[in-house]
PDB file of N, CA, C and O in Angstrom, chain B, residues numbered from 101:
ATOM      1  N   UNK B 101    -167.121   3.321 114.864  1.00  0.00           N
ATOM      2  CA  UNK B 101    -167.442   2.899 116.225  1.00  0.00           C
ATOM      3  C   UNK B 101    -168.673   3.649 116.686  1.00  0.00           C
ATOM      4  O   UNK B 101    -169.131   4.706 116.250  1.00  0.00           O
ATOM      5  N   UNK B 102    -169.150   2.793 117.761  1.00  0.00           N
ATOM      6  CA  UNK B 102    -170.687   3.805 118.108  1.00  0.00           C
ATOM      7  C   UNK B 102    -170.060   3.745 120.045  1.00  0.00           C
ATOM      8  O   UNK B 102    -169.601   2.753 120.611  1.00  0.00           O
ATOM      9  N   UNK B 103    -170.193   4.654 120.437  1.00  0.00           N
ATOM     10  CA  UNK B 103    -169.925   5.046 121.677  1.00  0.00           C
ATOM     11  C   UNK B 103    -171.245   5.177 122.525  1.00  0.00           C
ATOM     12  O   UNK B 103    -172.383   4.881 122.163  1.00  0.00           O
ATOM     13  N   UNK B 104    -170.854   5.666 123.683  1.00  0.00           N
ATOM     14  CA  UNK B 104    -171.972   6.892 124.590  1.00  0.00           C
ATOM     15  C   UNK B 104    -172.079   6.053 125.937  1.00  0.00           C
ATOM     16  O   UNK B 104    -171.659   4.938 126.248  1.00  0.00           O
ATOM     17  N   UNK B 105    -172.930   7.189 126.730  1.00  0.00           N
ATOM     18  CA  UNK B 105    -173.049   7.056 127.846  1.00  0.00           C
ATOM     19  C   UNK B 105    -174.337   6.261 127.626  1.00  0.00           C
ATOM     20  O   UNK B 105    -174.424   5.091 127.996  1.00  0.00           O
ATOM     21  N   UNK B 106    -174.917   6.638 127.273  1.00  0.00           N
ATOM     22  CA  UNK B 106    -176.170   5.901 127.440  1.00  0.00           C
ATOM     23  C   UNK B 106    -176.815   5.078 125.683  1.00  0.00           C
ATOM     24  O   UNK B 106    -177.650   5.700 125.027  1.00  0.00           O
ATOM     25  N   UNK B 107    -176.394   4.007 125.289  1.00  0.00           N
ATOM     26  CA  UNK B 107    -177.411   4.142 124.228  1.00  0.00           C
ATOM     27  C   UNK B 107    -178.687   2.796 124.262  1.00  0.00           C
ATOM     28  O   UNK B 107    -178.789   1.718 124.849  1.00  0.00           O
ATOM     29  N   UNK B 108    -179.728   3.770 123.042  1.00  0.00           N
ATOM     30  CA  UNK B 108    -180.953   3.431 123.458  1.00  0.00           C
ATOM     31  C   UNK B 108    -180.511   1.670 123.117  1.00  0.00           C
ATOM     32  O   UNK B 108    -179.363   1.381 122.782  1.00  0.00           O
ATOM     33  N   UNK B 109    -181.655   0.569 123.273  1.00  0.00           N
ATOM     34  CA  UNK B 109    -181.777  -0.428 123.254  1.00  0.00           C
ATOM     35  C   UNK B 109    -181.719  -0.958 121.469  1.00  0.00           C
ATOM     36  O   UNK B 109    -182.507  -0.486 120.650  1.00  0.00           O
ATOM     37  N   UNK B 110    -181.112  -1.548 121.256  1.00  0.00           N
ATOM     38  CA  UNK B 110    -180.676  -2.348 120.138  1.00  0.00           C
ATOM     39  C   UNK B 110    -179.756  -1.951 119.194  1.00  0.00           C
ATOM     40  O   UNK B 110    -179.295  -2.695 118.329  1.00  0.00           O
ATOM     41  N   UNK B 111    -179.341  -0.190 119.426  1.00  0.00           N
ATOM     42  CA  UNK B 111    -178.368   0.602 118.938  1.00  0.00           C
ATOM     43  C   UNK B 111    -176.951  -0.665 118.862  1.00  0.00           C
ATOM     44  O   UNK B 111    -176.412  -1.066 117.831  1.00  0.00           O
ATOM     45  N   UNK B 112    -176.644  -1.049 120.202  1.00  0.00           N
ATOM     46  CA  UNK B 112    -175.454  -1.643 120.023  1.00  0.00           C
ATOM     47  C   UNK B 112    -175.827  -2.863 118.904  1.00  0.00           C
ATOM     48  O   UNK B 112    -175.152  -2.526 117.931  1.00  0.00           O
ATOM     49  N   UNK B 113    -176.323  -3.715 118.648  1.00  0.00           N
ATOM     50  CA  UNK B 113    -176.902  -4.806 118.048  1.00  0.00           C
ATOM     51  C   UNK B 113    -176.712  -4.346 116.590  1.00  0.00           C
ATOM     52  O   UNK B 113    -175.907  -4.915 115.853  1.00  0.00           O
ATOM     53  N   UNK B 114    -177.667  -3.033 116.080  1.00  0.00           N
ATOM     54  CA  UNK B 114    -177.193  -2.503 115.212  1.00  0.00           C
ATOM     55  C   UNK B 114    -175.581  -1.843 114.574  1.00  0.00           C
ATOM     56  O   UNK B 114    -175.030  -1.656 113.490  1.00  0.00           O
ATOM     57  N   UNK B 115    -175.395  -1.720 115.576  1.00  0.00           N
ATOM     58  CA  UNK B 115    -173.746  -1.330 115.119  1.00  0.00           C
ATOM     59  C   UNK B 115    -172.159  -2.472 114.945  1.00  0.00           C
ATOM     60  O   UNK B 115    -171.002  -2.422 114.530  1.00  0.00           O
ATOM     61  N   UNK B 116    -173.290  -3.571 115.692  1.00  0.00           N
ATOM     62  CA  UNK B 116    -171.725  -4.468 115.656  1.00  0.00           C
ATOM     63  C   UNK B 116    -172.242  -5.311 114.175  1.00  0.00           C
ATOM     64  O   UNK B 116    -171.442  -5.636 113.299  1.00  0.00           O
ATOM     65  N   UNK B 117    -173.686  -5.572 114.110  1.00  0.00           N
ATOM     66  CA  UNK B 117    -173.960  -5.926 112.937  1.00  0.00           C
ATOM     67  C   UNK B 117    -173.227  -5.631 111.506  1.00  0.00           C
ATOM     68  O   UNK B 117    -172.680  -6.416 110.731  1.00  0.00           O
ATOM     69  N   UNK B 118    -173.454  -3.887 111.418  1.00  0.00           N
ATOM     70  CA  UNK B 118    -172.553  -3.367 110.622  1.00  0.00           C
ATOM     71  C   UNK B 118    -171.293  -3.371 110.699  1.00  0.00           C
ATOM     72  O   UNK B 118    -170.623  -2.842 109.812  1.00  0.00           O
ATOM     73  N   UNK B 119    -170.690  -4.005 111.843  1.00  0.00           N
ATOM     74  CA  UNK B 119    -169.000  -4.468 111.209  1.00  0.00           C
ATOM     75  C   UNK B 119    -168.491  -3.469 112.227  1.00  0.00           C
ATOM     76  O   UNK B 119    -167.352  -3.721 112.621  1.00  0.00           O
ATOM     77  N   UNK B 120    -169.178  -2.184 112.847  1.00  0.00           N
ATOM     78  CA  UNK B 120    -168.841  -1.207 114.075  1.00  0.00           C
ATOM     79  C   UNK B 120    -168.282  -1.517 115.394  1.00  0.00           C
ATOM     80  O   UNK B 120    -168.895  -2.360 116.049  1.00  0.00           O
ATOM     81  N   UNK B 121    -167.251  -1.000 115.894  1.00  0.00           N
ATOM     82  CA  UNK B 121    -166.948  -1.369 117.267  1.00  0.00           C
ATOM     83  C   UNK B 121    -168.107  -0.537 118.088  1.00  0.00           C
ATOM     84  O   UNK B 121    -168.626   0.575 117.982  1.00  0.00           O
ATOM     85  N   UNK B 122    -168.215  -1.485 118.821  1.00  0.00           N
ATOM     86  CA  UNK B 122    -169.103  -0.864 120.305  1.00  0.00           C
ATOM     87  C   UNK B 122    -168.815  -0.875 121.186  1.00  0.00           C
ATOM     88  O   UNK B 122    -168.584  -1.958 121.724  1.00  0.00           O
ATOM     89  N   UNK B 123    -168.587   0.809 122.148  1.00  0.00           N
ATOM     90  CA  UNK B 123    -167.730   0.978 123.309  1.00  0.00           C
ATOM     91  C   UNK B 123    -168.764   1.354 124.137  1.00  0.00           C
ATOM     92  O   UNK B 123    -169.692   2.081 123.783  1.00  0.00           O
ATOM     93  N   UNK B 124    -168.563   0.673 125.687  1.00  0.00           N
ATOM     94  CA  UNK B 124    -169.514   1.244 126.798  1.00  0.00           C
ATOM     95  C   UNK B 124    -168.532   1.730 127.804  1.00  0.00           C
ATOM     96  O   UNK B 124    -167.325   1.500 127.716  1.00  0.00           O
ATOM     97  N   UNK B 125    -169.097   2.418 128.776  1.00  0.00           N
ATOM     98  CA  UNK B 125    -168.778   2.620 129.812  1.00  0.00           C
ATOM     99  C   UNK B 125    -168.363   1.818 131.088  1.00  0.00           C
ATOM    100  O   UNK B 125    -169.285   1.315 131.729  1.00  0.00           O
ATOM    101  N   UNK B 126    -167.307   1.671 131.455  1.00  0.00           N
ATOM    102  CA  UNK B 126    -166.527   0.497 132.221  1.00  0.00           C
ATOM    103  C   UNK B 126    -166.110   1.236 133.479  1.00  0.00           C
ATOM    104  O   UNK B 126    -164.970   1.692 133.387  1.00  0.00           O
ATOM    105  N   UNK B 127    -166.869   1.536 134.901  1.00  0.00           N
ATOM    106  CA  UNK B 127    -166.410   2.032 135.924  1.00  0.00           C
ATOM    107  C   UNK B 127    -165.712   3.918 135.397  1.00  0.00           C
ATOM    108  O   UNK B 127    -166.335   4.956 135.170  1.00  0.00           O
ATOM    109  N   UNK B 128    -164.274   3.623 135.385  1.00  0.00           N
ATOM    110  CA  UNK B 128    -163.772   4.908 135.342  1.00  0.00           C
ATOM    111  C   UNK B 128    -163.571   5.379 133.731  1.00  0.00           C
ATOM    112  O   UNK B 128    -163.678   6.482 133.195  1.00  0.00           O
ATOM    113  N   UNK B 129    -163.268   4.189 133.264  1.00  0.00           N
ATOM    114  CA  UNK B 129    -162.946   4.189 131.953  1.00  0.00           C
ATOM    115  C   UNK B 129    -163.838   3.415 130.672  1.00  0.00           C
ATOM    116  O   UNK B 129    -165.009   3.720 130.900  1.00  0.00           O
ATOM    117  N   UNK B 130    -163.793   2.588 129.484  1.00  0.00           N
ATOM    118  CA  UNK B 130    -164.758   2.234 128.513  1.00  0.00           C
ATOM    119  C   UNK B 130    -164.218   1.102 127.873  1.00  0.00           C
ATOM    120  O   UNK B 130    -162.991   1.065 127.777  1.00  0.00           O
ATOM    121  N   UNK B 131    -164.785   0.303 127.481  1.00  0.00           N
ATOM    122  CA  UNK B 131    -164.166  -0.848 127.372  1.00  0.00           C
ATOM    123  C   UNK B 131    -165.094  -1.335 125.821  1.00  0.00           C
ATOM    124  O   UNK B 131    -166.317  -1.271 125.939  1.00  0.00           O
ATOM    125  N   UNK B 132    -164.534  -1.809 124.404  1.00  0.00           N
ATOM    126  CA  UNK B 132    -164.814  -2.298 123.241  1.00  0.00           C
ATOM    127  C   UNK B 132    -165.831  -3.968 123.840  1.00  0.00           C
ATOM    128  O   UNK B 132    -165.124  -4.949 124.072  1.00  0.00           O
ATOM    129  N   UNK B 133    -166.921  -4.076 123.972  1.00  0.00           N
ATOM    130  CA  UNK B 133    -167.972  -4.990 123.741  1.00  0.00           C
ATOM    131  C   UNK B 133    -167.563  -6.178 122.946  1.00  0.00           C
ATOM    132  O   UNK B 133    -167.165  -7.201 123.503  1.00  0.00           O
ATOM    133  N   UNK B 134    -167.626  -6.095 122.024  1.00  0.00           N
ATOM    134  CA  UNK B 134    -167.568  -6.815 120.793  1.00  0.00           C
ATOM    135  C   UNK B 134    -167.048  -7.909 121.052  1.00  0.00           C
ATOM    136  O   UNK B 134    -166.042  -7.720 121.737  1.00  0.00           O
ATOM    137  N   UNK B 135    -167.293  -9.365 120.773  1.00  0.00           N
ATOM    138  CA  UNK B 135    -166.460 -10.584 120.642  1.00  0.00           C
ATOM    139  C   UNK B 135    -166.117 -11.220 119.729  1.00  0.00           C
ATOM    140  O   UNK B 135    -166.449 -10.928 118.580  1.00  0.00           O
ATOM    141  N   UNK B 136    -165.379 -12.228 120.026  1.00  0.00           N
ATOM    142  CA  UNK B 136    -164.828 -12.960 118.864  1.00  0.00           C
ATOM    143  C   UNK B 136    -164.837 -13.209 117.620  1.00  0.00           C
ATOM    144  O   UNK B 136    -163.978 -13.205 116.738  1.00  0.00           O
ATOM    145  N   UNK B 137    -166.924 -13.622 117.709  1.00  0.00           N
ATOM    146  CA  UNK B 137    -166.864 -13.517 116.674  1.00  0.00           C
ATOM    147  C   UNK B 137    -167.487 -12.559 115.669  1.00  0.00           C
ATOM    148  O   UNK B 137    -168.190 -12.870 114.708  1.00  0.00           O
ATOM    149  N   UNK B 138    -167.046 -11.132 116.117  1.00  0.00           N
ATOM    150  CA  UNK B 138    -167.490  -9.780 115.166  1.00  0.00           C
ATOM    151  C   UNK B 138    -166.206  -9.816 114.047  1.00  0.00           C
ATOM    152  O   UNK B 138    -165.017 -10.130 114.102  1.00  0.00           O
ATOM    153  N   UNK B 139    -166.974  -9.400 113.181  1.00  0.00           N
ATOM    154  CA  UNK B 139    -166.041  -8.687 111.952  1.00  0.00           C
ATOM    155  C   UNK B 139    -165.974  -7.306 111.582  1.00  0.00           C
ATOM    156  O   UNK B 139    -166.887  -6.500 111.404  1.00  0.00           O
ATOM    157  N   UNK B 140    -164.511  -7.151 111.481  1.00  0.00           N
ATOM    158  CA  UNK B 140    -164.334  -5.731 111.209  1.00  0.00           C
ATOM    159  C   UNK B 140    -165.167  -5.171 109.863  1.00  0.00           C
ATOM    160  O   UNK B 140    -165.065  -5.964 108.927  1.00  0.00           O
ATOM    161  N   UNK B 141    -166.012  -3.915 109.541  1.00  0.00           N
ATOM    162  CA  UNK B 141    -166.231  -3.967 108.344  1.00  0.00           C
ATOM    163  C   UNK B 141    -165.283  -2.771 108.130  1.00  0.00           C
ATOM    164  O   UNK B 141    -165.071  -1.799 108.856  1.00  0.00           O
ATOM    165  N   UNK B 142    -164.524  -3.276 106.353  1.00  0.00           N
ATOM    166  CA  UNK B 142    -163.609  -2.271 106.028  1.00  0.00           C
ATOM    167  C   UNK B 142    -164.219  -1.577 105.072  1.00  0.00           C
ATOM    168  O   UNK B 142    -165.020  -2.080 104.284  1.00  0.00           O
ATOM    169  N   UNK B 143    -163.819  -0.165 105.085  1.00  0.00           N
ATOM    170  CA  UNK B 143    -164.658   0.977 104.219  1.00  0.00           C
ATOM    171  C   UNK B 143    -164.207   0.793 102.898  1.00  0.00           C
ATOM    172  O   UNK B 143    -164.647   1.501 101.992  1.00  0.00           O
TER     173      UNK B 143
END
């Protein structure tokens, strides 16, 4: 997974590409991005 408070511009793009969950910041708490149609990549 790629996290953070802030990340730079295309980071997320890059990470769901690779099969990565991508978590942002949601008010109090963080919430997984990703839709439907992402695939998990397994190690």
């Amino acid at each position: 997974a790629v996290a953070g408070i802030e990340i730079d511009e295309g980071i997320d793009r890059y990470a769901y590409n690779k099969g990565l969950f991508v978590i942002k910041p949601s008010g109090d708490t963080v919430e997984i991005i990703n839709d439907e149609n992402f695939r998990l990549r397994t190690w």
